[in-house]
Each structure stands twice: as C-alpha cells, then as structure tokens.
N, C-alpha and C positions, 0 to 999 in steps of 0.2 A: 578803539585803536585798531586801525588794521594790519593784518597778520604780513609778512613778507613773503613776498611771491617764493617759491620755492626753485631753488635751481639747481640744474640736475648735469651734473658732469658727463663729458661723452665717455663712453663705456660703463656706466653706473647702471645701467640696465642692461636685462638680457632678453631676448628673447627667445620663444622655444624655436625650434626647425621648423617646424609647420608656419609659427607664425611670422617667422622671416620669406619662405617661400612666398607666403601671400602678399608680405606688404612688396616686395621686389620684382613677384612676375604676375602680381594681377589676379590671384585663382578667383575673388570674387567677384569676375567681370559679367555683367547682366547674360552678355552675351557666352557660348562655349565656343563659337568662330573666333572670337577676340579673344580669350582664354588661354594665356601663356603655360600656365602651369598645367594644362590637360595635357597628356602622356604623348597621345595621337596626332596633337599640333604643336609640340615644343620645334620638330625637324621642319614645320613646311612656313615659310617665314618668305610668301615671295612677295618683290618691292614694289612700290607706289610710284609710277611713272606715268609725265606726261603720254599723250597716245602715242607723238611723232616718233618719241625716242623709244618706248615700248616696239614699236613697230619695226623701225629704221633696225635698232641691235642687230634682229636676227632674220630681215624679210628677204635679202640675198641667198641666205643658207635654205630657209623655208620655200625659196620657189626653187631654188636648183633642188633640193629633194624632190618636191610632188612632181615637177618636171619628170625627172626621172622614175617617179613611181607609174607616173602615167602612162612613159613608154614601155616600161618594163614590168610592171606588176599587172595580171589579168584581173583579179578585182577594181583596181582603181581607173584601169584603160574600158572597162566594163559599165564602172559606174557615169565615169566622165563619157561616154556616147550616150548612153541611154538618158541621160539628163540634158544634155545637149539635142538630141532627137527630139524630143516631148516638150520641150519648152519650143526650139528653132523651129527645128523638121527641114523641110525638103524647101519650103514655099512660106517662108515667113513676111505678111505684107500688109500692109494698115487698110484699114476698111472707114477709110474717108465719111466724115460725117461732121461738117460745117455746120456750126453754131448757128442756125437764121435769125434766134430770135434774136439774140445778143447781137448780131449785123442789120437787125430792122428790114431781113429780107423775109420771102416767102418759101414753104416746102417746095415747091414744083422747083422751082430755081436750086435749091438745095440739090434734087434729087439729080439733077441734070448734071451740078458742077460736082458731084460724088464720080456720077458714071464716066464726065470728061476726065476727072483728074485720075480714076484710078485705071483707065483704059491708057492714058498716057504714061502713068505708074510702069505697067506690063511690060509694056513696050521696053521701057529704058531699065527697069529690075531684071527682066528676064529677057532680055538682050543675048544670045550667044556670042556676040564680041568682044562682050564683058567689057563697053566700055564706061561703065559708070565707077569699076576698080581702075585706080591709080595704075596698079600695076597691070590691068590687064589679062587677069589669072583668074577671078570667082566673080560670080554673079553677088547681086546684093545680097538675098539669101545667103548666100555661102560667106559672104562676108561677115553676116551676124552672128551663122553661125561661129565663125572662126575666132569671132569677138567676145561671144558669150562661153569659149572653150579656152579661152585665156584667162576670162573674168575667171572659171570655176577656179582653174587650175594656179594663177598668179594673183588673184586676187582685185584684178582691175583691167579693164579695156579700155584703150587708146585709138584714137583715130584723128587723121587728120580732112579736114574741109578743104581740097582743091578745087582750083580752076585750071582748065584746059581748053584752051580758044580754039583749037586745032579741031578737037570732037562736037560731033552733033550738040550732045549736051554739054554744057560747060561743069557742070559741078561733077563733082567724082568724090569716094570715099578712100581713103587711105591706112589702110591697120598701122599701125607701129608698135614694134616692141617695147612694154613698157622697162626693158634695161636701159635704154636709151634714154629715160628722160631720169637725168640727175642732173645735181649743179655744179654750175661749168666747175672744169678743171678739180671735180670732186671737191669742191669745198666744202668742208663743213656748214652745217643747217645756221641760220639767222634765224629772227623771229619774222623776216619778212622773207625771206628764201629757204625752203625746207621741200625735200625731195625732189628735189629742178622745180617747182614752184612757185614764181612772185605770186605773194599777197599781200592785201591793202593791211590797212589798221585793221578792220572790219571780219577780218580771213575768209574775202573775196578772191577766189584763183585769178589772175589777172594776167598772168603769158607762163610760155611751160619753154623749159629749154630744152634741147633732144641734143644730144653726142651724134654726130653725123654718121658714125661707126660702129660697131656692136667692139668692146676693148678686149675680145678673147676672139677676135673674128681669123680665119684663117686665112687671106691673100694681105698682101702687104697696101702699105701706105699710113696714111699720118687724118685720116677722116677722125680715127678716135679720138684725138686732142681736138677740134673743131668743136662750137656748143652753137646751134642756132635757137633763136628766140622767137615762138611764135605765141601774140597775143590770142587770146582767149576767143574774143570776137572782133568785130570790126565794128565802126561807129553806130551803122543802121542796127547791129543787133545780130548780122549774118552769124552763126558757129563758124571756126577755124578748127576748133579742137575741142573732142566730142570727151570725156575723160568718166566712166562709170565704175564705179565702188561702193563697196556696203561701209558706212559711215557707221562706225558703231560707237565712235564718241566723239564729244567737241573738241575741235583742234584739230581731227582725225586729216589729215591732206593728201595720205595713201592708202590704198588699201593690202590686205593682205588673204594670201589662198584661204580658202574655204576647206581645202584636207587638211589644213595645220592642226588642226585637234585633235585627227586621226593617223598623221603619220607614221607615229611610233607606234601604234599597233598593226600598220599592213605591214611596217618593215618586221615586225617580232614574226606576225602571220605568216611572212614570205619565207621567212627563213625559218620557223618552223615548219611549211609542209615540204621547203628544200631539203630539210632534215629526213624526213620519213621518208620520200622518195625516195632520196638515195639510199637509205637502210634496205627499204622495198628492193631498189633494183642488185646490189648487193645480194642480198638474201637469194633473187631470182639466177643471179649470174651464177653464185658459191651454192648451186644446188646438196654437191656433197663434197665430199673429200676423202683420200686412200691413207690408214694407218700402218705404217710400218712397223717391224716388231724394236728395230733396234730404238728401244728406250733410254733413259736418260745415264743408267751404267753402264752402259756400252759406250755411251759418248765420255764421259766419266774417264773411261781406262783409254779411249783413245788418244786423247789429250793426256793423261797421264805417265806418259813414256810406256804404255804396253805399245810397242811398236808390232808386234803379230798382232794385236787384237784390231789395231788402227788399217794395219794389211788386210785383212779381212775384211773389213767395216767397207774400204775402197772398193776390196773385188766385189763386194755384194751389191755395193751401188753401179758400177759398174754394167754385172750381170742384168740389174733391177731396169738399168736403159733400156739395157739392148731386149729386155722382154718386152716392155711397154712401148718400144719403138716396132714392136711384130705385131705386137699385140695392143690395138685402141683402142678405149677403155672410152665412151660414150652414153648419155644419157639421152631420154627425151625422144625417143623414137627406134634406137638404137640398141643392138644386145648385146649386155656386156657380155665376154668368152668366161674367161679366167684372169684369176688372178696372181700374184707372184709368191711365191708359200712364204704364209702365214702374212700375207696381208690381207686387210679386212678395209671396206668400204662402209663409211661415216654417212650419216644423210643430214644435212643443216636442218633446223627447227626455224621455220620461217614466221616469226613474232611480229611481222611490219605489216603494214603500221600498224598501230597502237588498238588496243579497243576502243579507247576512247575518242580514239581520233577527231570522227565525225563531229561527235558531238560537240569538241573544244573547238574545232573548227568552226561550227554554226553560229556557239555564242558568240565569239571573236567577229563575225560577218555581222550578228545584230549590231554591236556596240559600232560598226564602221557604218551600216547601215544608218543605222540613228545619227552620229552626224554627220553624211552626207545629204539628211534629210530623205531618204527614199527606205521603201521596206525592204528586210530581210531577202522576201522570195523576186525582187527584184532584183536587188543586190547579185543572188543566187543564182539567178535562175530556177530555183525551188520549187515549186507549186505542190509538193506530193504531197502534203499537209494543208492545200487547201482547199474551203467549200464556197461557195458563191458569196454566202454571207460575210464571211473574214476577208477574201480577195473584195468586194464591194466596198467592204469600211477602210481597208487600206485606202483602195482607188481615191476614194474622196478624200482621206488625211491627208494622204502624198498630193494629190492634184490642189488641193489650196495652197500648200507650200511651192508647191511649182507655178502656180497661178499669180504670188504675188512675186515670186523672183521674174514673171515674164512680164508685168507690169512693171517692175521695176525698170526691166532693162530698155525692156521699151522707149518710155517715158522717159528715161536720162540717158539712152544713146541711140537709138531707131529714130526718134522722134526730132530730134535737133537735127538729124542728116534733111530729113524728111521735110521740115521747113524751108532749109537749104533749099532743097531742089524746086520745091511750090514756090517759091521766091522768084527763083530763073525764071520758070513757067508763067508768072504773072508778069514780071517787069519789063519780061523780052517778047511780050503779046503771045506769046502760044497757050497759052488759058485767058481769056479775055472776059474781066468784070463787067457787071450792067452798069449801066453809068449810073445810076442813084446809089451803089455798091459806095459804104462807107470805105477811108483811105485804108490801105494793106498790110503797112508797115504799123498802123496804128490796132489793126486791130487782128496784127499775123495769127495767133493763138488762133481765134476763133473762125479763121478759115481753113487752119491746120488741122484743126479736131479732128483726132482718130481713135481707132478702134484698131490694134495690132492683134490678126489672125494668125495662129501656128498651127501645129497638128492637132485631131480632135483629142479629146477624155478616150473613146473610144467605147467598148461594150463589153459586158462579161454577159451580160444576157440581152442578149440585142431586143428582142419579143419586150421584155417587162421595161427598158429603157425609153424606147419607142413611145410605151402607150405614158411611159409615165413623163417625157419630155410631151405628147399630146393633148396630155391633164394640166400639165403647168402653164400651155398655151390658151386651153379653154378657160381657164380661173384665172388669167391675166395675171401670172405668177412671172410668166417671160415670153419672150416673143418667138414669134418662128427662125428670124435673123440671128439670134444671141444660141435660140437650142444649135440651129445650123453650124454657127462656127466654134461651139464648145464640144459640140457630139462628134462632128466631122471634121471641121477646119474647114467647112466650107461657104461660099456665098452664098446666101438665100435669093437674092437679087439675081445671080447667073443661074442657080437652079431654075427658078421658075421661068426665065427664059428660054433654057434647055428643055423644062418640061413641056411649056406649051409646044416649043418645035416639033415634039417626040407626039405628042398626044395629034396636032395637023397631019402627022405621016399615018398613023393609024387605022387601018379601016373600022367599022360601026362596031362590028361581029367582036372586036377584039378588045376595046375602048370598054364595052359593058363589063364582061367578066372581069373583067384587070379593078375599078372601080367596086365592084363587089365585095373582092378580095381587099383593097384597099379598108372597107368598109368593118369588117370582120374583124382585121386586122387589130382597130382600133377600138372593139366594141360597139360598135353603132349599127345601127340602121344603116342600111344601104339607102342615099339619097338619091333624088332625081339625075339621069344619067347625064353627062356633057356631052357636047356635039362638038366637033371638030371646029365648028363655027364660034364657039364659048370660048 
C-alpha cells in the first residue's frame, strides 16, 4: 500500500538567512560575474541591450563631450594628432597593385598600369586646387585625414561620392557631419530605419538620410527640417556614400567615440590638475601677509558698546593707511622699510602641488593611454624613463594596433572613394585597357587592388633597423617595397628611380667611396663597383 504524498503548507517551513539569501539571489552561481549575493557586484547591475539602443541612449552626449575634450583638454587634443599623424600623415595614397593573375594579364602590363594609374592618382590627390574636395578646402590627404579625426573622436566617418561636370575630374569626395544623418523629422528607430539608416531584412545599409542643416546651426532658415535621401550605391556598384565604423556587435548600424571609455577620467584628470594649479598660483600670488596686533578682544569690545575703545580701533586704522600709504611694503626684489609698531609679517607655507602629484598624474595618463590604445611616454611626451629596448617593444605593440586601424580605414573608406575615381579613369578612356583586358565592372576589385601608404614606423636606432630591415630582405622575410613604405612611407619604385638619376650625376671618384660605405654599412663585402653606365 502506498504511503500518501506528504503536503506541506505554505509557511510550514523555514529557512535560515543564509539559506534564503542563496535560494533568492543565486550565491551558488558557477560563475562570481553572475553572483548576486557577492558584496562587490550586488551595486553594478548594468542592462542587457540591443547595440542600436545601447548606442543611440547616450551617443549625442558622448560625442559632444570628447568633442569638447579634444578642443579643450591637452592630453586628448595631444592624443587625437599624434594618432591621426602616424596612421594619415601628410601624404596618405594607395600603392596600386592590380591583380594580373586573377585578370589573366601579364606583370610587365601590371607594372605600367600601377605607374599610369598612380602618376594620375598625384596629379588629382595632390592637386593644389583642391579640386577633388566638394568643397574645395583640403587635398585628399587632408581629407582622410579629417575623416579619420572624426572616426577617432565621434566614432564614425561619413562621406559622400559627387559628381561635378564643371571640373576636370568629375568625381569629388565630400566629408559630412555625421549629426546630420538621422531620421527624418527625428523619428523614432524601426527595425528597417535606425539612425537615418534604411535597411533590408538582411541589415544591408541601403540609403542614408542627412538633415540639410546642422539643428543648433547659427544663421537662420528652415534647411534643418529638410531630410534628403541618398542611396548607398548606384546600380553599376559606383559608392555614393562611403560610411566607416568599428562594428563591435550585430545589429551595430552606428558607431560610437573610441574616448568613451576614457572620458570620465580626462575630465576627473582635468580638473584635478585645475585644482593644483590654482592652489600653486594662489600660494605664488599670497606669498605673505601683515599681522596686526588688534586681536579678537579688541574687536569684541568694539562692537560691544565700548565706544572709546571702537574710537581708537578707527584712529589706528586710520593712522595704519596713511603709514602704508608712505610706506610700500613689497616682496620679491624689493626692501621691505618698516613696519607699523607691533605689526609683524607672516610668510605662506607653499604645499602645492601635492607630493604626490606626479605620480597620480602618470597612473591616470597610463589608464587614458591604454585605451587610446597608444603608450604612456607617448601619451606624455615622457621618455625620461626610457631605454631603446622598452621604447622598441612599445614601437611594435603600439604600431600593430595602428596598423590595423589603417587597414581598416583604408579598406572601408579610402578604398571605395578610390574605385570611384579608377572608374572615371577607365570608362571616360584616360586609363585605356588592352583589349584582351577582361570586362571592368566585372572584375573592378581586381584592378583596384591596393596597397595604402602613410607615414613610416620610423627608427629609434636607425644603424640596427637598417641592417635588420636588410636581413629580412636577403632571407626573403619581405621585400625592399613593403621595408620601404613601413620604415619610411615611401615608394621603392620612385626611390630607385631617384637613385639611379642621382648615381648618372655622380662623378667615378665619388660613386666608389659612397658604395664602400654603403657596404660596411650593412656588413658585407664591398662588391664590384657600378658605372654610371649600370
């Protein structure tokens, strides 16, 4: 016979404290991230959000901050060029290298349409008319750079693909502020329209909508209510609108600043070292100061109704003018006389800044440094604490992180413009295919292939760089072309053009010794000499 299930009335049991906490907030969770009942993550409880809306909250307030830290704060206006330099620079420009095999052409053909296309490149990039900007203000250069110093600072670069019948060249680039592109009439986000954004089912960007107007702009008119709609691309595949951001999750369809991590510690930084300054200049200005004898029971009885004692207290101050008015009491170069009897001169104890200062300062620059992704003595300007071999390890941490941020940008906004214009160049005949040249539009990629050049790495030991960028050539580690524009940013292909012109001008006498030297340089033997003729 079976027994009867037992049943147990609510509140018939108890439990202890400990064992309520656990069954109610979890303490046996595998994980202590997931762990409600730990002491240290009961307060930090932040929410599970798509990207768009994660992003969208708060990415107005986050770019008008770093906006403003970058104008205004010297570490962050410090960090934003020197990252912008090292990746852009002065002369940032793709180093043309068409696919032959994958076009079923030959290297000799290869080489020639590198040298036409990227000598045509110069011409229209480094144009002082500047007419490949919309606006007619920056060379392409300076246009990347201005693109890549928005991406840092707001989190994404916009640009738009014109045509201008009017100029030589018809295609132009166009920066836009990415305030501008929201949806229309601020609507709230869809699932097919999210940050002025149409997207397909697929979350394909398929047209962007831009505000004609900046809606905080200072001259009047009604451009901010206006929303135009430009598609993504045109049928052929042409870019209209170049749109680059670090996609850091799916869904992601904006991006946001790269100093958002770091905000809140330049602003604590900033107005911490405001703080010491001023104490400092304070302390420098209130060098000292004069005691008077009338203390606090003199003042006591003069307010007290002793009205002789108050009569007194007047003449003395009185007298006390007209002395210091004869008599200027100066510091700092100056001798003091006398004083007025029985007054005595104080000197301030100047405690600013801090002892510490320095030091809370530098950790504070690591932690900004780390996620701006660059080092401290960068950051700083530092170096007193460094030796070739820690400034060397940095060089190469820091330069692969900047290596693939330039590859990035490259590749999703240099690169589309870049098509663009190779496009014109072929379809309008001023670059002209061999006629066996498979179709253009079928196989654009592969006549676009590039290689985008910026500033070099540079040297902290030029001598030991040198022989060891000439080792990695002879053991076919890399080539002369790839050391040339990672060490210098420059073309190997116009060096050795330059060289031989330089070595033709050379008399015999001069040519040997230089070649010697060359020799030495690199460990070797000095080989048979060249003739002007070589």
């Amino acid at each position: 016979m079976n027994k009867p299930a037992a049943r147990i009335r609510p509140g018939s049991v108890r439990l202890k404290p400990e064992a309520m906490r656990d069954a109610v907030f979890g303490a046996t969770a595998p994980y202590v991230a997931g762990d409600l009942a730990v002491d240290t993550m009961q307060g930090f409880q932040p929410s599970r959000m798509a990207p768009d809306a994660e992003i969208g909250q708060g990415r107005d307030k986050i770019t008008a901050r770093a906006r403003d830290l970058a104008r205004n704060n010297g570490w962050a206006a410090g960090a934003v060029s020197k990252e912008v330099d090292s990746i852009i620079g002065g002369n940032f420009r793709p180093f043309c290298k068409p696919d032959w095999r994958a076009l079923g052409l030959d290297p000799v053909w290869a080489q020639e349409f590198k040298e036409e296309v990227q000598a045509k490149w110069r011409n229209y990039a480094e144009d002082p008319r500047k007419l490949a900007d919309t606006t007619r203000s920056q060379t392409v250069s300076q246009l990347f750079g201005t693109a890549y110093r928005g991406y840092l600072i707001e989190g994404e670069a916009l640009g738009l693909v014109n045509w201008r019948r009017k100029r030589p060249t018809h295609t132009c680039l166009r920066l836009v502020d990415p305030d501008l592109l929201s949806n229309p009439y601020d609507h709230p986000d869809t699932p097919f329209l999210r940050g002025g954004i149409n997207l397909s089912r697929d979350g394909v960007a398929l047209a962007y909508n831009f505000r004609q107007s900046h809606p905080n702009t200072n001259h009047t008119g009604f451009d901010s209510l206006d929303w135009k709609r430009i598609r993504r691309e045109l049928p052929t595949g042409r870019p209209q609108v170049i749109h680059f951001f670090d996609k850091l999750r799916d869904g992601q369809t904006r991006g946001v600043s790269r100093m958002a991590p770091i905000i809140e510690r330049l602003r604590m930084e900033d107005h911490y070292s405001k703080v010491e300054l001023q104490a400092a200049v304070i302390n420098a200005v209130l060098a000292a100061f004069i005691k008077s004898p009338m203390g606090p029971e003199a003042m006591d009885d003069m307010f007290g109704g002793d009205t002789e004692a108050a009569s007194a207290f007047l003449g003395m101050q009185a007298e006390r003018g007209k002395f210091y008015d004869k008599n200027k009491i100066r510091l700092g170069g100056s001798q003091v006389t006398m004083l007025y009897p029985n007054d005595e001169i104080g000197m301030v104890q100047t405690a600013r800044p801090a002892a510490q200062f320095a030091e809370f300062e530098a950790a504070v620059l690591r932690n900004i440094a780390s996620g701006l992704g660059i080092s401290y003595e960068q950051l700083a300007s530092d170096w007193s604490k460094t030796n070739y071999s820690s400034a060397r390890a940095a060089m190469i941490e820091i330069w692969r992180g900047w290596t693939n941020r330039r590859i990035a940008f490259a590749q999703n906004f240099c690169q589309p413009f870049f098509m663009a214009w190779l496009e014109e160049m072929v379809i309008d005949g001023h670059i002209k295919l061999p006629s066996r040249a498979p179709d253009f539009y079928e196989n654009w990629v592969a006549y676009t292939r590039a290689k985008w050049i910026g500033p070099g790495k540079g040297f902290v030991d030029p001598v030991k760089e040198a022989q060891a960028s000439a080792m990695r050539v002879a053991l076919g580690m890399s080539t002369l072309e790839e050391e040339a524009a990672e060490l210098t940013g420059s073309d190997f292909g116009d060096n050795i053009v330059q060289i031989k012109a330089e070595i033709e001008m050379m008399p015999d006498n001069v040519l040997h010794p230089m070649q010697e030297s060359f020799a030495k340089l690199l460990g070797h033997n000095a080989g048979p000499v060249m003739s002007p003729e070589d």
